[in-house]
N, C-alpha and C positions, 0 to 999 in steps of 0.2 A: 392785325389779323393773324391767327394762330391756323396755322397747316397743318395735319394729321393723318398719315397712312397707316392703314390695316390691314396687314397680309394674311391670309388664313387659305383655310382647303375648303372647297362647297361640303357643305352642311354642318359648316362649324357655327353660325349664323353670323358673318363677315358684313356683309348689305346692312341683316338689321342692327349690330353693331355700331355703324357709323348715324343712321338715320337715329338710333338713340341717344346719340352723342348730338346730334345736330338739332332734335327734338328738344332734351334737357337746355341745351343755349337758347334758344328760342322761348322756351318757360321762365327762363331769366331774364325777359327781356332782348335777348339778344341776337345775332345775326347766324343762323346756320347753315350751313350747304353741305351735300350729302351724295352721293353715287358713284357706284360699282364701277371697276372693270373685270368681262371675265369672259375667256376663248368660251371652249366646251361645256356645256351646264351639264354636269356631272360630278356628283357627292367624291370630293378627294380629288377633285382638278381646283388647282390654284386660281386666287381667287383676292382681288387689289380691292379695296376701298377707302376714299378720301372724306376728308371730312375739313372745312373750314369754320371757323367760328371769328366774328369779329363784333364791333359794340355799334359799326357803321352798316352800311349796305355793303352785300358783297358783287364785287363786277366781275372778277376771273371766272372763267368757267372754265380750264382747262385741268387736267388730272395736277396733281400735284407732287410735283417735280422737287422738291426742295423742304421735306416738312420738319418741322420743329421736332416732330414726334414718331416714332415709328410704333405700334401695337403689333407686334407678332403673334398670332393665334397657334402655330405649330413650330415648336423648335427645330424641326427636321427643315422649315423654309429658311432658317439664316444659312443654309450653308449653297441657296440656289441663288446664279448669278443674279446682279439689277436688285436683289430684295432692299440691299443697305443702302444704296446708290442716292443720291440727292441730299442723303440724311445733312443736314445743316454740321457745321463742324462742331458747335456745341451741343448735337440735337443728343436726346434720349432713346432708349428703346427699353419697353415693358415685354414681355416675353412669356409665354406658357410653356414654363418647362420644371423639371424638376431638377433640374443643374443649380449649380448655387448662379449667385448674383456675379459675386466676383469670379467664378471662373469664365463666364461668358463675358464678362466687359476684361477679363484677360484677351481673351480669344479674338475679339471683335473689336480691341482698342478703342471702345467708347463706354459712356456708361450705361451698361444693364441693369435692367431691374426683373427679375425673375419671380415667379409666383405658380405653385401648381394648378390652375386655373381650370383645366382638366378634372383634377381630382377633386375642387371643391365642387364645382357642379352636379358631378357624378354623388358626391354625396347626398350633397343639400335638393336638389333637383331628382336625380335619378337618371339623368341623362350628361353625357359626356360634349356639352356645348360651356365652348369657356369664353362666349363674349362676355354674357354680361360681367362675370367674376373680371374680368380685364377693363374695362372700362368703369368701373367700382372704384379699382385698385388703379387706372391711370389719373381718374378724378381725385383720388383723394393723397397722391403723389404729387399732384399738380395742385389741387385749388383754383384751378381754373372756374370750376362754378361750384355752387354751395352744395353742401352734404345732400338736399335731400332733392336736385334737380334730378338727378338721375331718378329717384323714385316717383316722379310729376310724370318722367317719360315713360316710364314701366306704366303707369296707373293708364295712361293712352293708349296701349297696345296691348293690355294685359287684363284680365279681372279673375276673379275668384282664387281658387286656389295657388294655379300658376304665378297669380300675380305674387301672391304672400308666400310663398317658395322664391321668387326672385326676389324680393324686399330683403328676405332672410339671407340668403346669397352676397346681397351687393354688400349686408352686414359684416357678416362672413371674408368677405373677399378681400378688403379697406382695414381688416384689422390684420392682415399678411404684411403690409407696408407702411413708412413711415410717413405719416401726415405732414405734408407741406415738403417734404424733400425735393422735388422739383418747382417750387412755388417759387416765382421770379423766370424760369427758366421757359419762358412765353416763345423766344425769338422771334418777334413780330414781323410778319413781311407786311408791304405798301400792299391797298386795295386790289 
């Protein structure tokens, strides 16, 4: 089982994020679990979401303590307490920022991976939500599932133009980072 937290601010789309990440496992076949935590529902209040994927049934239901993966939606959240906390000792972190790569896995003595996630959206979209550009770019870092699962999950929640604005996006976003650089790097925990 692979563990994945999603740090973001409300109305970055944090919730749908993970539930498309858990959708896409699910279109492969396989096992996903999906859900928020979050104080005050208010646009720009902090905003947690987990996501598990495995090839079994999953039994945990508790938040996730410990993930292989960290997704940061706003660079300004690494620097708030608890955000890195749990991160597995060999875990990753993908990150919306325009900072480079290496100077954030300086800072944070792990390795980042950086992407302006922000700005492609804003382009290709016309609005400034950088899940899906991040979950493009963590899939396609990882290999965790095939190129085109994320686009199964878009096509369920998505139609018309929106949808083919996100298709073009997730293109867009996968070609910022390098395919399969985190491939292997699963850190599987027990059911």
């Amino acid at each position: 089982m692979i563990e994945i937290r999603i740090h973001g601010r409300g109305g970055q789309g944090n919730v749908v994020a993970a539930y498309l990440l858990a959708m896409a496992a699910f279109e492969e076949g396989q096992y996903g679990q999906a859900f928020p935590n979050f104080g005050a529902e208010r646009r720009g209040a902090p905003v947690i979401a987990f996501v598990r994927i495995a090839d079994h049934p999953i039994q945990r239901r508790n938040q996730v303590l410990h993930p292989a993966f960290l997704i940061i939606q706003d660079q300004a959240l690494l620097h708030v307490p608890g955000v890195t906390d749990g991160l597995l000792p060999e875990g990753k972190i993908l990150v919306n920022s325009t900072l480079s790569s290496a100077e954030l896995s300086q800072e944070l003595q792990k390795e980042v991976i950086a992407i302006p996630a922000t700005s492609i959206a804003k382009e290709v979209l016309g609005r400034p939500v950088p899940n899906t550009a991040l979950l493009s770019a963590f899939l396609t870092l990882t290999e965790l599932l095939p190129d085109d699962s994320l686009g199964k999950a878009l096509s369920r929640r998505f139609q018309g133009n929106v949808l083919e604005k996100n298709l073009q996006l997730v293109k867009q976003a996968a070609s910022h980072v390098t395919v399969g650089q985190w491939r292997g790097e699963k850190h599987a925990t027990s059911a």
